[in-house]
C-alpha positions as CSV (number, residue, x, y, z in Angstrom):
1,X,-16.5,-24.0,-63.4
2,X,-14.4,-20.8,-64.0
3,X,-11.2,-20.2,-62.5
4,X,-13.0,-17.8,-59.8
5,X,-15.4,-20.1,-58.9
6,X,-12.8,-23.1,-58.5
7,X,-10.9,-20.9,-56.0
8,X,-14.4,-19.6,-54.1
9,X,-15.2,-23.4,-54.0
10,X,-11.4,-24.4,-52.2
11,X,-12.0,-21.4,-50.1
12,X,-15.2,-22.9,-48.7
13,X,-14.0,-25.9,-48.5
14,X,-10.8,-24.5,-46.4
15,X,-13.0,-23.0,-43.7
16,X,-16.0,-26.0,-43.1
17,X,-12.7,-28.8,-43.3
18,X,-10.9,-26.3,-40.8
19,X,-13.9,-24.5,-38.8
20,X,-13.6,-27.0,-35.9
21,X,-9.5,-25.6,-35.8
22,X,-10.5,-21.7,-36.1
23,X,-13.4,-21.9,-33.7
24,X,-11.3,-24.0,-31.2
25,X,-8.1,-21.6,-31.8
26,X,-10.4,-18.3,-31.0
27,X,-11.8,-19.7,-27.7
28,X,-8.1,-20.6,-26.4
29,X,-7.3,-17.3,-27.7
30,X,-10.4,-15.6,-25.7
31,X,-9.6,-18.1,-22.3
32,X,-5.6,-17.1,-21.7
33,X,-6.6,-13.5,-22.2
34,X,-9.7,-13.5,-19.6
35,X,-7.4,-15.3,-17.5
36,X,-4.7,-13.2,-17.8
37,X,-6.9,-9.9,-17.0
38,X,-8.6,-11.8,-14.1
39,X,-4.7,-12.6,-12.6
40,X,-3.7,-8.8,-12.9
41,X,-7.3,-7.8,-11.6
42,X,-6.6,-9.8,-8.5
43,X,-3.4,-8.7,-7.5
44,X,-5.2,-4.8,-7.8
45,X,-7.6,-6.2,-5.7
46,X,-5.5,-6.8,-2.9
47,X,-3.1,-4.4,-3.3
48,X,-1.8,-3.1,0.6
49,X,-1.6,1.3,1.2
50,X,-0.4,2.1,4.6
51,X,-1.1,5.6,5.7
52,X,0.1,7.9,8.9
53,X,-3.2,8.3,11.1
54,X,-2.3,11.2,13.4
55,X,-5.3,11.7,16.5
56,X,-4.9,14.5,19.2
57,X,-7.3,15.0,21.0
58,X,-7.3,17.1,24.5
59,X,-6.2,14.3,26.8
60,X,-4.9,11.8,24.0
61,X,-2.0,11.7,21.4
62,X,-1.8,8.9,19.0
63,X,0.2,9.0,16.0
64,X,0.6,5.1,13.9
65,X,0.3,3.9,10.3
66,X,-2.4,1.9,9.3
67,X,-2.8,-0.4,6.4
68,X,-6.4,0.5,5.0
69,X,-5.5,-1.2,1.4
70,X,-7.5,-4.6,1.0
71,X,-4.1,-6.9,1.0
72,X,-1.2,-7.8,3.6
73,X,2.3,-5.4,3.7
74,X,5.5,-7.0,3.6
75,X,7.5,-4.0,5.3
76,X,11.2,-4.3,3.7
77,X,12.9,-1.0,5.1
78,X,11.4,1.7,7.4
79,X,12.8,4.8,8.4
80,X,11.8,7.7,10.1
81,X,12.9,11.6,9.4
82,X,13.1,14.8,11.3
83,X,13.8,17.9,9.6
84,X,14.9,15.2,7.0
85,X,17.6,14.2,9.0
86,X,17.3,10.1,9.5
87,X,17.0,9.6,13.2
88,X,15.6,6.1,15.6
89,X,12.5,5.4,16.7
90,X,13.9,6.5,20.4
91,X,14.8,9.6,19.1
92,X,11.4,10.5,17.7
93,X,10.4,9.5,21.4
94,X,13.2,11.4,23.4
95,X,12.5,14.5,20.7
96,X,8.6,14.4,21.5
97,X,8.7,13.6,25.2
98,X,11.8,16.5,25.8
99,X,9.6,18.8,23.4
100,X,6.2,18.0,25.5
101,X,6.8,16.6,28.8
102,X,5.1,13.3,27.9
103,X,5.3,11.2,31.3
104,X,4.4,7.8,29.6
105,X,4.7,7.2,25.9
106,X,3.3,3.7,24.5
107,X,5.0,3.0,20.6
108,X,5.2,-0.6,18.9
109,X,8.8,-1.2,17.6
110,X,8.9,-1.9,13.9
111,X,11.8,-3.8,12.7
112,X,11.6,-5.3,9.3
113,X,11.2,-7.6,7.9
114,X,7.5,-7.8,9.2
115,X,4.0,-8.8,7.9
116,X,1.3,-5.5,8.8
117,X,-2.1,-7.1,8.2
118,X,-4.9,-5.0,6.7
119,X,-6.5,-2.7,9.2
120,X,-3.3,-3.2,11.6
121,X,-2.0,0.0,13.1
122,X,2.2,0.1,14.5
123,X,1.5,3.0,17.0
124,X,5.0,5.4,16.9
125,X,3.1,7.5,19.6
126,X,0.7,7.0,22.0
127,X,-0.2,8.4,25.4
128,X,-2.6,10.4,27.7
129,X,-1.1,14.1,28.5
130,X,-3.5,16.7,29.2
131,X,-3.3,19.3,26.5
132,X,-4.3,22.9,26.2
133,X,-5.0,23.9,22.3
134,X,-1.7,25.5,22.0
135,X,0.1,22.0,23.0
136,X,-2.2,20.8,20.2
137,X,-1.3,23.0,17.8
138,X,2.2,22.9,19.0
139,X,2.3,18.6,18.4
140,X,0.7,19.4,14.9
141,X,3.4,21.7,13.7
142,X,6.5,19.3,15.7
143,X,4.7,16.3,13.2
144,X,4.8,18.6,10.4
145,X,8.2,17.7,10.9
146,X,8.3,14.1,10.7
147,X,8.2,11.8,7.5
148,X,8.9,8.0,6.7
149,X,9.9,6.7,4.2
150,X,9.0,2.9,3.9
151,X,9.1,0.2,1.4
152,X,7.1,-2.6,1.6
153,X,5.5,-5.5,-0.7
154,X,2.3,-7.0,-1.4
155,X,1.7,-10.5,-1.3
156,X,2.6,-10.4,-4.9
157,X,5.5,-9.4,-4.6
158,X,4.7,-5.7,-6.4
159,X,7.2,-3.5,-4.5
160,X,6.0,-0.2,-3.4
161,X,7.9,2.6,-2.0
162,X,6.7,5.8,0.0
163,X,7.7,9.0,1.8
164,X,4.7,9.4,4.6
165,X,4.1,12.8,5.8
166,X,1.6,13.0,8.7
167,X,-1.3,15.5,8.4
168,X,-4.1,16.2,10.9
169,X,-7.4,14.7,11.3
């Protein structure tokens, strides 16, 4: 046998002694990786997205965020803006009931830390005034105003940051 088929005849050798070891080695190789792609696809998965819902309507005003992503929220730090000045949830109230003669506003208070569970809404506004389009268009334009800016978590601990600004639907 020459010195070419001596070294084709270890190499064969090699992989049937050690095929058990390769094929073995591939299929751990192949296993952590799926796993590790299945992982970050479930934490997409669930991933939370809270938006500002803003609904006015003739005889209704009702201005919350929702959380329409597919995971829980973890709300770290929440603050709310006017003319980007930072300002309380009572101002936003006092501000919108001096500007419009609300007689009874409903809100939910927000203090974080707090869990806000998919589909949950935290009403800032809510209440029943009779409005005439130009009220309307007047509450649409005073919103305009308004932004939020909120940090929050998901349940895996990705942190997401945001400045809301509400828009009309």
């Amino acid at each position: 046998m020459g010195s070419i088929g001596k070294i084709f005849y270890d190499f064969k050798n090699f992989i049937s002694n050690n095929a058990a070891i390769i094929i073995a080695s591939l299929a751990l190789f192949v296993s952590i990786y799926e796993n590790y792609r299945g992982r970050k696809h479930d934490r997409l998965s669930v991933q939370p997205a809270i938006e500002p819902i803003t609904h006015i309507l003739e005889n209704e005003v009702k201005v919350f965020l929702k959380n329409v992503g597919l995971g829980p929220a973890k709300v770290l730090e929440y603050v709310l803006m006017l003319d980007n000045k930072k300002i309380s949830h009572n101002d936003l109230l006092t501000y919108f009931d001096d500007k419009f003669n609300f007689n009874k506003i409903e809100h939910d208070l927000i203090l974080p830390p707090c869990i806000f569970q998919v589909n949950a809404e935290m009403i800032l506004i809510s209440c029943n005034p009779h409005l005439t389009i130009g009220e309307r268009n007047e509450i649409f334009r005073a919103l305009g105003k308004v932004s939020i800016k909120i940090v929050y978590v998901s349940m895996y601990k990705s942190k997401i940051t945001d400045t809301l600004q509400f828009t009309i639907s």
